[in-house]
C-alpha positions as CSV (number, residue, x, y, z in Angstrom):
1,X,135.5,123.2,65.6
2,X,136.8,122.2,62.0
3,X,140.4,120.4,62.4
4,X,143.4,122.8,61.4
5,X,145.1,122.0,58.1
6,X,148.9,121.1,57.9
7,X,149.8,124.6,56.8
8,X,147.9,126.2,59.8
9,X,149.5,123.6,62.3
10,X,153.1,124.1,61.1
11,X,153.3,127.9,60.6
12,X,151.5,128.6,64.1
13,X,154.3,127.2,64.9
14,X,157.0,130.0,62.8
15,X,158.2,133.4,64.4
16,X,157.0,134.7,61.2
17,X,158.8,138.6,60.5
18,X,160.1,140.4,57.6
19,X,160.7,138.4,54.8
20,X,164.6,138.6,54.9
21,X,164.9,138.3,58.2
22,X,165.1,134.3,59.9
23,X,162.2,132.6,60.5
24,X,162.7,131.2,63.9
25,X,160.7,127.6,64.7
26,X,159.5,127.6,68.3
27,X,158.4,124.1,68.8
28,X,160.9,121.1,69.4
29,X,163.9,121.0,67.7
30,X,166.6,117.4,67.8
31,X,170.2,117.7,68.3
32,X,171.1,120.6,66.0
33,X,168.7,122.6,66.6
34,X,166.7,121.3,63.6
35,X,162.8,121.9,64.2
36,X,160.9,118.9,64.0
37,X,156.9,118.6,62.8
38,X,154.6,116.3,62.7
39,X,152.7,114.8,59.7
40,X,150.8,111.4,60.9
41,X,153.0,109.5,62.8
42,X,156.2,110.4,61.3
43,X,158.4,113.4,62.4
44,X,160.1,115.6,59.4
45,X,162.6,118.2,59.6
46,X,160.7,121.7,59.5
47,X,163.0,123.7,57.2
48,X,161.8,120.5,54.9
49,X,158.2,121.1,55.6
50,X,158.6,124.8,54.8
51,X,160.2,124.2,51.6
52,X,157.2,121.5,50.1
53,X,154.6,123.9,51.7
54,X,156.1,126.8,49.8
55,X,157.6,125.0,46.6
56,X,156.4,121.2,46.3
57,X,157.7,117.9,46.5
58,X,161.5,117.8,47.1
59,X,163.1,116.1,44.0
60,X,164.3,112.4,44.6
61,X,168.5,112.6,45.5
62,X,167.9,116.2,46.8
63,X,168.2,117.3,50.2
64,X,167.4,121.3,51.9
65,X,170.1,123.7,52.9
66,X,169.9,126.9,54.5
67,X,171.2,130.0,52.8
68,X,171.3,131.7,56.5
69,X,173.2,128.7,58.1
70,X,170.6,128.9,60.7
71,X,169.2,125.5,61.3
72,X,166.3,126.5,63.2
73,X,164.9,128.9,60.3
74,X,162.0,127.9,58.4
75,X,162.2,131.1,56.1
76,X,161.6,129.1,52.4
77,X,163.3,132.4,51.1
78,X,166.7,131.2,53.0
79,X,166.5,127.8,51.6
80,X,168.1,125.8,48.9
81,X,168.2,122.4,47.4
82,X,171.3,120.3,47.7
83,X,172.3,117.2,45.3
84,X,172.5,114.6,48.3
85,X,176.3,113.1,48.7
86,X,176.1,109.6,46.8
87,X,179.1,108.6,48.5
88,X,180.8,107.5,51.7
89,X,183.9,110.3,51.2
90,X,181.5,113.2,49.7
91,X,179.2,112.4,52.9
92,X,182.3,112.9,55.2
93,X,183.7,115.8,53.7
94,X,180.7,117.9,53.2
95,X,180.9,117.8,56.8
96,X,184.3,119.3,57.5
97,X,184.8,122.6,57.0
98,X,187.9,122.8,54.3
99,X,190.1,125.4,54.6
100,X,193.8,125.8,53.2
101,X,196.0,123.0,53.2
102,X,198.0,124.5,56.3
103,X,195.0,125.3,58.3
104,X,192.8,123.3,61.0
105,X,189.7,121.5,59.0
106,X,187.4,121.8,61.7
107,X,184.6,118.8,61.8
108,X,181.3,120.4,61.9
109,X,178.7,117.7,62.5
110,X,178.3,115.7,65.8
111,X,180.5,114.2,68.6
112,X,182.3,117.3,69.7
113,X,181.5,118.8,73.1
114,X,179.9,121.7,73.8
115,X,182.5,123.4,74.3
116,X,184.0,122.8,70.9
117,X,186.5,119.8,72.2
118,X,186.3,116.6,72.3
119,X,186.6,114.1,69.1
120,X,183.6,114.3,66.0
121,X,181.9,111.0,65.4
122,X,180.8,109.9,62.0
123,X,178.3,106.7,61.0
124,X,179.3,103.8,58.6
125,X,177.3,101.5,58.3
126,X,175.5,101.9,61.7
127,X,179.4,101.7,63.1
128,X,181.1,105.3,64.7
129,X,183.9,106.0,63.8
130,X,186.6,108.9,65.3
131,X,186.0,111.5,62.4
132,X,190.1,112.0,62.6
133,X,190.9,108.6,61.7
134,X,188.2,108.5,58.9
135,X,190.0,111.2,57.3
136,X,193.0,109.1,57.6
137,X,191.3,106.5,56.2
138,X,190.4,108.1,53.5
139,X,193.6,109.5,52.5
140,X,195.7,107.1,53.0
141,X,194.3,103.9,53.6
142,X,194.2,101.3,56.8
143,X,195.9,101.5,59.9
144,X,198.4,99.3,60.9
145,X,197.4,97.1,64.3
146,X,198.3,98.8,67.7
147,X,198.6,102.2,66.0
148,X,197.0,105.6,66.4
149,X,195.8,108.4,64.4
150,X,197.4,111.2,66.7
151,X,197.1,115.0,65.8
152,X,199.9,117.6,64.7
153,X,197.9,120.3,65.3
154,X,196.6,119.2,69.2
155,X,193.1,120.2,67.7
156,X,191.0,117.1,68.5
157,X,187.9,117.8,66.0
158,X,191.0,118.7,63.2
159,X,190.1,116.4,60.2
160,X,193.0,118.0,58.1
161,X,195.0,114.7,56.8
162,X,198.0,117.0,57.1
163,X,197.7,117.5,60.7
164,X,197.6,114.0,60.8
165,X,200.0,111.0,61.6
166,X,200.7,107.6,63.3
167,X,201.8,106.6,66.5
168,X,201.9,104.5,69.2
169,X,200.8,104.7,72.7
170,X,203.6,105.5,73.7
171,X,204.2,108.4,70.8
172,X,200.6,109.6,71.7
173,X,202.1,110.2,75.2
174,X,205.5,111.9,74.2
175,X,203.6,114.3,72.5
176,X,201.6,114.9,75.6
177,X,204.5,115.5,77.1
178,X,206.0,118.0,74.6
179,X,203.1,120.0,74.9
180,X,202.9,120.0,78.7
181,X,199.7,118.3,78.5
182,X,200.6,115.0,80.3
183,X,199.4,115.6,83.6
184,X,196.1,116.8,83.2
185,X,195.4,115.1,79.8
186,X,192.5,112.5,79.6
187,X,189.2,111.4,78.4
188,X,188.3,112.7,74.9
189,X,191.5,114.9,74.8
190,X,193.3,111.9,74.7
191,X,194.7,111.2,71.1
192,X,194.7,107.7,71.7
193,X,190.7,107.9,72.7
194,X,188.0,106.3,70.5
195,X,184.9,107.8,72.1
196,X,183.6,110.6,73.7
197,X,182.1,111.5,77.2
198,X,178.9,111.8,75.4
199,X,179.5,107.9,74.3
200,X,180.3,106.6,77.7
201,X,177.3,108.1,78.7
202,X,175.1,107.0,76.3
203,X,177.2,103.5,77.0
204,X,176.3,103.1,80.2
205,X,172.4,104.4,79.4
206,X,171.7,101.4,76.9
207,X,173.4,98.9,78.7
208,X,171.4,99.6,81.8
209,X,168.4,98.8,79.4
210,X,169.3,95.6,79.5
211,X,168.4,95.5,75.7
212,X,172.0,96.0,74.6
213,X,174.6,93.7,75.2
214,X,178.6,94.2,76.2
215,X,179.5,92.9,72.1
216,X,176.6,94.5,70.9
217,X,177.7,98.0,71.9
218,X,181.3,97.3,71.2
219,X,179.7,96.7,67.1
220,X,178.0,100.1,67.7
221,X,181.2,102.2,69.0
222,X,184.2,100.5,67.7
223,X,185.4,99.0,71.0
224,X,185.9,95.3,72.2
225,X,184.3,93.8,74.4
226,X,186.8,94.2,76.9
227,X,186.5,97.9,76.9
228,X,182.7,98.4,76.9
229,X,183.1,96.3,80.3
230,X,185.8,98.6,81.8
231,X,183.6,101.4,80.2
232,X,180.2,100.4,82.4
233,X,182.3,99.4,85.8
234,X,183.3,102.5,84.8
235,X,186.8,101.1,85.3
236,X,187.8,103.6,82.6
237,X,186.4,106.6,82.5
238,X,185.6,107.5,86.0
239,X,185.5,110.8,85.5
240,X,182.0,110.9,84.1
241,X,179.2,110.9,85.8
């Protein structure tokens, strides 16, 4: 039986329908819901597979967007190409949805829950950052030792540098207080928090590798070392399984 060429192997794998309609793929997707295909032995996105199978070779500095905003469609007709970001601020902020300067700016890419809360989490240089206090960063420079980016707003994933301000421990829980939330208040809805429950448990997962050690995953997540200890005695944090 002859072998089945890329294009046969990949669209098998397409809920093909009309041709304005989404394209759905139905094999595995990664976090994101992004389809992923094989070609050798690398995996590549499937919305990009669709676009070289239908179009060519993506130009060099150019990424594929959907038109849709469905990650999971594969329909060439709902895809465009992107200039990639060339820096570390238009990387951020193409990330955050920008609104007016009053509203929320809601981060759109990963570290919130799945229920929308929780803290987003953005890479620099291999090192994750709270996506909050990049946008701090970014507008107004460093933050002062023993400090906090704390939130205005009381909308964790907010990345709007106007709902944004500094603070102690001790303001962080003041303000929990203010807004009755300082009895039930902790883990990622704390302001003061630098990870995430997903974090912890992806802490405690590599460390029990044994291939990652206590200063090695403080590098990864921000933390000392003191704190990736409490984190896999799960002296902090106990409320995650």
């Amino acid at each position: 039986m002859p072998r089945k060429s890329i294009e046969e192997r990949f669209w098998e794998k397409v809920d093909i329908k009309e041709a304005d309609d989404c394209w759905e793929w139905k094999a595995y997707s990664s976090f994101g819901k992004y389809g992923q295909f094989g070609i050798g032995k690398k995996l590549k996105q499937a919305h990009y597979v669709a676009w070289e199978l239908t179009y060519g070779p993506i130009p060099k500095g150019f990424g594929i967007q959907h038109h849709c905003g469905n990650s999971s469609c594969t329909n060439p007709k709902h895809l465009f190409l992107k200039k990639k970001p060339e820096t570390m601020e238009e990387r951020f902020w193409e990330k955050v949805d920008i609104k007016s300067v009053d509203d929320c700016w809601m981060w759109q890419a990963g570290g919130l829950l799945e229920n929308g809360y929780g803290y987003g989490k953005f890479n620099i240089d291999k090192v994750i950052y709270s996506a909050h206090v990049v946008a701090w960063k970014i507008t107004n420079g460093s933050i002062p030792d023993g400090l906090y980016v704390l939130h205005t707003c009381d909308k964790p994933g907010c990345c709007n540098p106007n709902h944004l301000f500094l603070g102690t421990q001790k303001d962080n829980w003041m303000d929990c207080y203010r807004k009755n939330r300082a009895n039930h208040v902790f883990g990622s809805r704390c302001g003061s928090a630098k990870i995430t429950e997903q974090d912890v448990v992806k802490i405690r997962v590599l460390y029990k590798t044994g291939n990652y050690s206590q200063n090695k995953l403080g590098e990864m997540f921000n933390l000392s070392g003191r704190s990736i200890c409490a984190v896999v005695r799960k002296e902090q944090w106990k409320h995650v399984e």
